[in-house]
C-alpha positions, 0 to 999 in steps of 0.5 A: 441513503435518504433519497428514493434513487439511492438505494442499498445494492441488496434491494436493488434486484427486487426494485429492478425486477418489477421494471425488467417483468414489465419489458423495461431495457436496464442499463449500468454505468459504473464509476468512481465519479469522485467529481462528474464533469460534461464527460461523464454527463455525456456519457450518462446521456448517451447511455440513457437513449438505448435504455427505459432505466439507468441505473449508476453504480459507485465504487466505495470509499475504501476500494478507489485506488486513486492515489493520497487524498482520493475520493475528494467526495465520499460515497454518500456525497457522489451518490446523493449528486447523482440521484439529483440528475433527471437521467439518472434512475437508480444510484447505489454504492458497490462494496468491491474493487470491481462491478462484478457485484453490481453486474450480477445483481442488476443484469443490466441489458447494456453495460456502458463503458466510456471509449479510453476502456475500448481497447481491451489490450491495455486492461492491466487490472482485467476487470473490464474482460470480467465485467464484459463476461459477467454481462453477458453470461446474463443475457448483455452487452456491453457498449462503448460510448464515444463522447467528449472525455475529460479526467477527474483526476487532472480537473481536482489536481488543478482545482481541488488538490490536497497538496501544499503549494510547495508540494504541488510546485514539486510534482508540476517539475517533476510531472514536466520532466517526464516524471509519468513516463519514467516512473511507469518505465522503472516500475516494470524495469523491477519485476524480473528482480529476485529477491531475498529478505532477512530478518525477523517475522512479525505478526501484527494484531489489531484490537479495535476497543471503545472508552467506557470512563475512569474504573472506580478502583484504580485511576486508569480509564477502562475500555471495551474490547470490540473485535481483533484483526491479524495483519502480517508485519516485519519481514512478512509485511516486506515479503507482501509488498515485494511479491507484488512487484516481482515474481520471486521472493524468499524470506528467510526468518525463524517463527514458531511454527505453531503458533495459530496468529502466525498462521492467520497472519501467513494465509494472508502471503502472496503465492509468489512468496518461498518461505524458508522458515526456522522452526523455534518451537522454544520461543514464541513468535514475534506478536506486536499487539496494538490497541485501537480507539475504533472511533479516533483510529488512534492506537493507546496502547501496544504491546509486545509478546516476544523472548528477549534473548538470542537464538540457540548456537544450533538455530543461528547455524542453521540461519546461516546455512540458509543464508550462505546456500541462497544469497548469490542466487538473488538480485538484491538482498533487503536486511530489516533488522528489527533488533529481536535476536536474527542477526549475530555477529556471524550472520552479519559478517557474512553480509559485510563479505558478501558480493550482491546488492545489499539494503539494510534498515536497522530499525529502533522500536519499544523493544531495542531503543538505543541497542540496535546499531546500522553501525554494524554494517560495513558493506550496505550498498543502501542504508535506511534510516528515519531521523529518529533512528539516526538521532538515537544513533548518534545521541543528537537531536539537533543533526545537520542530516545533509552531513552526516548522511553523507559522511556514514555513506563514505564510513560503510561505502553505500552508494545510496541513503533513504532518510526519512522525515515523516511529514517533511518527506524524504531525502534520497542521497546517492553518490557524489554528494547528489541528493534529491528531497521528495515531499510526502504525498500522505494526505491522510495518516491512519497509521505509521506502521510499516512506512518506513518498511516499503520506502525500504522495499522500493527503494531497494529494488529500484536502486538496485537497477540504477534508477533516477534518486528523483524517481526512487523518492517519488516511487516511494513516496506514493507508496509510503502514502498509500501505506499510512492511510489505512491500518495494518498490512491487509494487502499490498499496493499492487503494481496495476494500483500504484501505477494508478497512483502515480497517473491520479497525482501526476494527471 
């Protein structure tokens, strides 16, 4: 940060203090401030009346939860137009999802809020409750401003969106038939479900690497390894997203249960989460290890660590036991058959006969291409699938999906499809021929992985409690887009940031 009022949060205690020894009244505003509008403006120049110095703090790029395409300005560009305002002291940028950091660095005497977070009833995210301690447990307060408010949000809808026409025709029909009140209402609607995932674990690892040049032996470009990440992925990524959403979840898999990536990958589960885990210490867990340019973000290289073979006679009768002893305990059962060795005929003759709500994802990948049918499924109340899946599936690359879509539902007796088609959206397909084509929200692709994993996971939830097909495809829309903008599964969209999505894209 270039100008003298932006400055980096650890040195700003040292600066503040000089002020605060000489008797000076500091105060904190904090805020995305992604576009300031005469809003903010007021509420700056009402806080400043009640204090020599007035410091603004801006949450980080990476920790604003506003939905695809947010922030419109990146910190450095928010910080350096709020340094150019005269009332404005100090600028920095917080590293956290909340101003805990800030508060505890600046101990401001007044920490200003704007009047919308008055009421402390409708914190979903309780930030503010702990903001409000924090300040006074230094010796604050914190002080609501009544001025004129605006949305940031409403105002680069309208005049700074990243959205195509087509796709902002879409959300002003759907924002017009009470598309905000409905989605919120079907979101809250899904969190007494319990839910119980099969399938298979996988761990995702993440190598960052830099381009070196040609090796001087061999025609292949050499590179230097930076540093790994270990993110959870399969049915554990599923098990993440949907404990964020409700209260119970079971994933019933098989792992070897000493392999130390699994565990890294499992310290990173929600606590809400059974983990009802075979133990195959003869084989070694599912590992997808994937190599990232760190400058593109463009993965060049993938590799996978698994044993191709099936499970033991004794393990497979185990998975059944487990399956047989929980299924009629839950609401909706999700299937993510990865094609790596869970499901035997057995297992899925089971789902085939059984009596719940039952989602299956059949997925194709580097490791099953073309040998892991959803054909196999007779009894799946709803079918996933993206259209490259489906072309593999029928050897045909020239489909008319609003065809054959129906015509497999009519086959396996589902009353749901998800079709999804990357960046033209996707289709949800209910009964009766209806159908609802949901444009794709993404307006920034980091990666694809794990996509089409939560689009199942929603869909499954909300299709299992009879929700509108226009309000499942938005729902996992959103989610969808939140998911392809950053790398790996590190954490969950939680339901207070998905809620914040939808307002932010529906303001």
């Amino acid at each position: 940060m270039k100008n003298s009022k932006a400055i980096e949060l650890r040195s700003l205690s040292r600066v503040l203090e000089v002020y605060r020894d000489s008797g000076k009244v500091i105060g904190l505003c904090h805020g995305v401030f992604d576009l300031v509008h005469p809003g903010h403006l007021k509420h700056f120049i009402a806080a400043k009346k009640n204090v020599d110095i007035l410091v603004v703090s801006i949450t980080a790029d990476k920790f604003v939860n506003k939905g695809p395409g947010r922030p419109i300005f990146t910190d450095f560009q928010r910080a350096e137009f709020l340094s150019s305002l005269e009332i404005i002291d100090f600028v920095t940028v917080s590293n956290s999802l909340s101003a805990l950091e800030v508060i505890e660095i600046v101990k401001p005497k007044i920490y200003f809020k704007g009047s919308d977070y008055e009421d402390l009833s409708k914190d979903a995210t309780g930030n503010i409750i702990e903001e409000k301690k924090a300040v006074e447990g230094n010796g604050g307060y914190i002080h609501f401003t009544h001025e004129f408010t605006s949305s940031s949000s409403l105002l680069i809808n309208k005049f700074f969106s990243s959205f195509n026409s087509k796709t902002k025709e879409w959300i002003d029909i759907f924002k017009n038939q009470n598309g905000l009140e409905e989605s919120l209402y079907w979101i809250d609607k899904i969190s007494d479900l319990k839910v119980l995932i099969l399938g298979e674990i996988i761990v995702d690892k993440y190598t960052y690497v830099s381009p070196l040049s040609k090796s001087s032996k061999d025609p292949i470009l050499a590179f230097q390894s930076l540093n790994s990440k270990i993110f959870p992925g399969g049915t554990l990524a599923i098990a993440n997203n949907c404990a964020a959403w409700v209260n119970e979840v079971r994933l019933i898999s098989f792992a070897n249960l000493n392999d130390s990536y699994l565990t890294d990958a499992s310290e990173m589960i929600s606590k809400n989460i059974i983990l009802d885990t075979l133990d195959t210490q003869d084989r070694p867990s599912i590992l997808k290890h994937r190599y990232v340019d760190t400058l593109s973000q463009t993965r060049i290289f993938e590799c996978y660590e698994f044993d191709m073979n099936p499970l033991n006679s004794s393990d497979y009768d185990v998975l059944r036991f487990k399956i047989e002893n929980n299924i009629d305990s839950y609401d909706v059962v999700i299937v993510a058959d990865y094609g790596h060795g869970f499901f035997d005929k057995v297992i899925v003759n089971s789902l085939n006969a059984c009596n719940v709500f039952l989602a299956i994802n059949a997925q194709s990948n580097a490791g099953n291409r073309g040998f892991n049918s959803i054909l196999k499924y007779n009894n799946a109340n709803l079918l996933s699938f993206n259209s490259q899946e489906l072309q593999i599936e029928f050897k045909n690359k020239n489909l008319d999906y609003y065809e054959i879509v129906p015509d497999l539902m009519n086959q396996k007796n589902a009353e749901y499809a998800i079709l999804t088609l990357g960046a033209d959206g996707l289709v949800v397909f209910g009964k009766n021929s209806k159908l609802e084509h949901v444009p794709a929200l993404a307006t920034k692709v980091v990666d694809k992985v794990g996509a089409g994993d939560s689009v199942l996971s929603i869909s499954a939830m909300l299709a299992s409690i009879g929700a509108p097909l226009k309000i499942i495809g938005f729902i996992a829309s959103v989610i969808a887009a939140a998911e392809v903008s950053r790398i790996g599964h590190e954490s969950p969209l939680s339901v207070v940031e998905l809620k914040k999505h939808i307002k932010s894209i529906l303001s």
